[in-house]
ROLOBA-138037 format. One record per residue (C-alpha): chain; residue in three letters; x, y, z. Coordinates in nm, 3 decimals. Each point is the difference from the previous one (the first is absolute). Example, Ala and Ser with C-alpha at 12.3 -4.5 7.8 and 13.67 -1.06 7.14 Angstrom:
// ROLOBA-138037
+----+-----+---------+---------+---------+
| ch |  aa |       u |       v |       w |
+----+-----+---------+---------+---------+
|  A | ALA |   1.230 |  -0.450 |   0.780 |
|  A | SER |   0.137 |   0.344 |  -0.066 |
+----+-----+---------+---------+---------+
***
This chain:
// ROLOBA-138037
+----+-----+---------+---------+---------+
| ch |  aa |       u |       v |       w |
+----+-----+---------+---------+---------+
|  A | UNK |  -3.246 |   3.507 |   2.992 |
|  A | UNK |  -0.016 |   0.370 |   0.161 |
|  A | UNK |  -0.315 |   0.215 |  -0.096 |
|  A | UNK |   0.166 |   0.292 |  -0.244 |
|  A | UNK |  -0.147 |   0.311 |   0.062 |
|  A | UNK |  -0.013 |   0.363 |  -0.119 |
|  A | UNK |   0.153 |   0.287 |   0.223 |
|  A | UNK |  -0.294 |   0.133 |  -0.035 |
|  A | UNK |  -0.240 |  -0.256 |   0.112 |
|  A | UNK |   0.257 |  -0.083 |   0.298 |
|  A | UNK |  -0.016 |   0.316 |   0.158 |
|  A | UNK |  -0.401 |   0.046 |  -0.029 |
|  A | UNK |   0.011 |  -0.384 |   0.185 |
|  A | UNK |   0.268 |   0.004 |   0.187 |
|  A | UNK |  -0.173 |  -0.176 |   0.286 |
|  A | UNK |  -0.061 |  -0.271 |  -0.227 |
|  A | UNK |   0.294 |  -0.032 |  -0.142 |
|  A | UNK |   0.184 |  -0.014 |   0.359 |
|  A | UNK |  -0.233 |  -0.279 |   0.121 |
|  A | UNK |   0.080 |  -0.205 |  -0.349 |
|  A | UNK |   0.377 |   0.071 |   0.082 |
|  A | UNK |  -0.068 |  -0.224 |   0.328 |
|  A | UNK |  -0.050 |  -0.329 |  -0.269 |
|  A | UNK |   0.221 |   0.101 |  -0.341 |
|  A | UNK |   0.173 |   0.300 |  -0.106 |
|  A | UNK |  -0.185 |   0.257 |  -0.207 |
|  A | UNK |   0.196 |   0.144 |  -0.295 |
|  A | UNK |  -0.034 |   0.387 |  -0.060 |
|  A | UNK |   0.041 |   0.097 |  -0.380 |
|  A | UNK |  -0.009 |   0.372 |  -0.134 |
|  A | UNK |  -0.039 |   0.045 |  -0.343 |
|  A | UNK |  -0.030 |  -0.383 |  -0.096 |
|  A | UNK |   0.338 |  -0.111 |   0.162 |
|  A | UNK |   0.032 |  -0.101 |   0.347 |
|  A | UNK |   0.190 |   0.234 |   0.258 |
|  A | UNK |  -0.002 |  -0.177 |   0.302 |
|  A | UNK |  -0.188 |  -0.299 |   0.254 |
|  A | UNK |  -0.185 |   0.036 |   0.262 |
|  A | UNK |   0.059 |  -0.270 |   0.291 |
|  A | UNK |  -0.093 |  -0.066 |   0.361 |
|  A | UNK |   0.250 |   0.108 |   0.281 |
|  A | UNK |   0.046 |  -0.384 |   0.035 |
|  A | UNK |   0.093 |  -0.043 |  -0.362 |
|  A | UNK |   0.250 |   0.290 |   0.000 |
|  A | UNK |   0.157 |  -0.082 |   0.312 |
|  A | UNK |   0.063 |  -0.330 |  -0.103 |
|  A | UNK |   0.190 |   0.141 |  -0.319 |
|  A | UNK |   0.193 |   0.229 |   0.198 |
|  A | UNK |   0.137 |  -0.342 |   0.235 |
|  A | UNK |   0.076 |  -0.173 |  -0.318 |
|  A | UNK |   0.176 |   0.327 |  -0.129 |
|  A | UNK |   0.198 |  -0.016 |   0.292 |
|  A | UNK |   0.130 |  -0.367 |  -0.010 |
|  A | UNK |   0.143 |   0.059 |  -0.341 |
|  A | UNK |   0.397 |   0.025 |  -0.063 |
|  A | UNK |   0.220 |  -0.011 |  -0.243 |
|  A | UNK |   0.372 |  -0.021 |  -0.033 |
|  A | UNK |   0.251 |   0.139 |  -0.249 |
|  A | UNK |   0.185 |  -0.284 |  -0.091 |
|  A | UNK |   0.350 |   0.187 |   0.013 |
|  A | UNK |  -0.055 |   0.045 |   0.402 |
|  A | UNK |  -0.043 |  -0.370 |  -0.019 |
|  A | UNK |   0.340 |  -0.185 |   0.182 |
|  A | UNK |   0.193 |  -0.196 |  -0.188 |
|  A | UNK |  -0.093 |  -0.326 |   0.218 |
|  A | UNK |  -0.384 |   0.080 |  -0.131 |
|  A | UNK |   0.051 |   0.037 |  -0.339 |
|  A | UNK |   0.224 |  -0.327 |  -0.005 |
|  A | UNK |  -0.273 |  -0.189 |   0.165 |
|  A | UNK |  -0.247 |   0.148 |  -0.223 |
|  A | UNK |   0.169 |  -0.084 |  -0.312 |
|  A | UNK |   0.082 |  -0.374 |   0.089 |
|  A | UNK |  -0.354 |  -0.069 |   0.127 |
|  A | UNK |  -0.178 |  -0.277 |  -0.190 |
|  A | UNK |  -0.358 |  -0.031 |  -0.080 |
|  A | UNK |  -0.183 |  -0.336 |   0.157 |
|  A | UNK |  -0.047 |  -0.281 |  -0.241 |
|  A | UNK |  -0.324 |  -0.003 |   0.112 |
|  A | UNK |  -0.058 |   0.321 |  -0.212 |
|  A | UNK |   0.171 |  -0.158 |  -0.340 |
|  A | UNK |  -0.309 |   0.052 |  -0.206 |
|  A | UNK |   0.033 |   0.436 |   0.110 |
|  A | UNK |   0.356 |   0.000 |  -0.042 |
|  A | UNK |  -0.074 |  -0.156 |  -0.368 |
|  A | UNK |  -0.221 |   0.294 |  -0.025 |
|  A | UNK |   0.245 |   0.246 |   0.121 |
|  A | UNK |   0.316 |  -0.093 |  -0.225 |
|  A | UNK |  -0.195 |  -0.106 |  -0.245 |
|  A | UNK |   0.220 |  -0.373 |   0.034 |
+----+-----+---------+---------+---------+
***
C-alpha cells in the first residue's frame, strides 16, 4: 500500500519522499483526493516497457482467414468447468 501524502507535506520532504519512492510509490493528494504517484526511475521505466508492448487491433483490419480461424476455435475440454461459467451451460 503507497504512503498518501499531502502536496504540501511532499514538497517540504521531498527528499524523503524520493528515497521512499526507491521501495513503493508515494501518492500525492491536494485537497483530500489524490493527483498523482510518485515512483522510482526503475518503477516508471518499467511502466513505460510494458506501455510499449501493448497492441491492439481493430477487428475490421483483421483478414478474413483470421477471423474464420478465430470464430471456429474451440475451447479445451480441459477448461469445461470455465466454459460452464462463461455460457452459463
Amino acid at each position: 500500500m503507497s504512503e498518501r501524502v499531502p502536496a504540501s507535506e511532499f514538497t517540504k520532504n521531498f527528499g524523503r519522499y524520493r528515497m521512499l519512492a526507491q521501495r513503493e510509490a508515494v501518492a500525492v493528494s491536494s485537497h483530500g483526493q489524490i493527483t498523482g504517484y510518485f515512483v522510482g526511475a526503475h518503477e516508471y521505466e518499467e511502466l513505460l516497457k510494458l506501455k510499449g508492448n501493448r497492441r491492439s487491433f481493430a477487428t475490421a483490419d483483421l483478414s478474413d482467414e483470421r477471423v474464420k480461424a478465430i470464430t471456429s476455435s474451440r475451447m479445451d475440454r480441459r477448461h469445461k468447468t470455465r466454459k460452464a461459467r462463461l455460457t452459463g451451460r
